[in-house]
N, C-alpha and C positions, 0 to 999 in steps of 0.2 A: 832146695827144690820147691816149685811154688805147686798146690795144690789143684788138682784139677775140680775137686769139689769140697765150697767152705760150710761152716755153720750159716744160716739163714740165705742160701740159694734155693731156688726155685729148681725142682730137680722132676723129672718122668720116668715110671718106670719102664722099664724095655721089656722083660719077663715075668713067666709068674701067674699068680691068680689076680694079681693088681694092675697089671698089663696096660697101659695106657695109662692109669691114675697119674695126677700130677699131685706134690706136695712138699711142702718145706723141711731144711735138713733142721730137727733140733739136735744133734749128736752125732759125732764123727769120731768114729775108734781107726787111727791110722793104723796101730800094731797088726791088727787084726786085719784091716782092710774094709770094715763093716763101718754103714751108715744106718742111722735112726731117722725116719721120716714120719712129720705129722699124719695121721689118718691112714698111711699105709701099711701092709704085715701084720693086721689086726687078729692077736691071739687069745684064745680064751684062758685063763689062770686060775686053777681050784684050786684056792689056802685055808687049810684045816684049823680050827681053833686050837689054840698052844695052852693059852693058861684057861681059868675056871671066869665065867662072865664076858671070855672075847667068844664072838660070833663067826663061824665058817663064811667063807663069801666066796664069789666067781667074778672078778674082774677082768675086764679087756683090756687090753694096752698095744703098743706098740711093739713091736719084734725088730731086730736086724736083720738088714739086709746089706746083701755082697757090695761091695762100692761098684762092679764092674755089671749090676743088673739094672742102675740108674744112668741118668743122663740130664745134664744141665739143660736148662730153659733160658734160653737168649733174652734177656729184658726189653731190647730192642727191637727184633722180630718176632720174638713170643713164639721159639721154634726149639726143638732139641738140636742141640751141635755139639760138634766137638770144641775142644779149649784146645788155644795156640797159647805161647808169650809171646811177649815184647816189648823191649826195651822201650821205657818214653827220654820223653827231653833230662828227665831231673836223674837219669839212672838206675831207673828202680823198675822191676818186671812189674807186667801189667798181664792178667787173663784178656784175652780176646777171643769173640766168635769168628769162626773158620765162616762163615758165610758171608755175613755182612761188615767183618771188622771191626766192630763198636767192642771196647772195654765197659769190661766189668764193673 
């Protein structure tokens, strides 16, 4: 089955407090169903110092998000769509946008 959403697409979020943000996929959990997007689902992290000489700290990072609260960025029209297949000349499925038709 071919994916609706890969590592390095350009993806929007539809929900949420990020709502509108656009941003690239670095991380796709299919078991789960969760994606990891640059700049988006920005959580705060307090980690306690474990041994003697390490330092407490509060970093940010990225959180998952639902596969089903994103949506692909058309390269072509620069628009969210949805993902079609289809089949090219050589036999091999190809992502397509539902709007203007242009592969992936």
């Amino acid at each position: 089955m071919l994916s609706r959403i890969k590592k390095d697409d350009k993806v929007i979020v539809l929900q949420g407090r990020d709502k509108g943000k656009e941003g690239v996929v670095i991380k796709l959990d299919n078991k789960k169903d969760k994606v990891l997007v640059k700049g988006i689902g920005i959580v705060t992290k307090h980690q306690k110092a474990r041994k003697s000489g390490e330092k407490s700290k509060i970093s940010k990072e990225e959180s998952f998000l639902p596969l089903c609260k994103v949506m692909p960025v058309c390269p072509a029209c620069k628009k969210a769509c949805r993902i079609q297949t289809k089949f090219m000349d050589e036999g091999k499925k190809a992502r397509v946008c539902h709007r203007c038709k242009e592969a992936f």
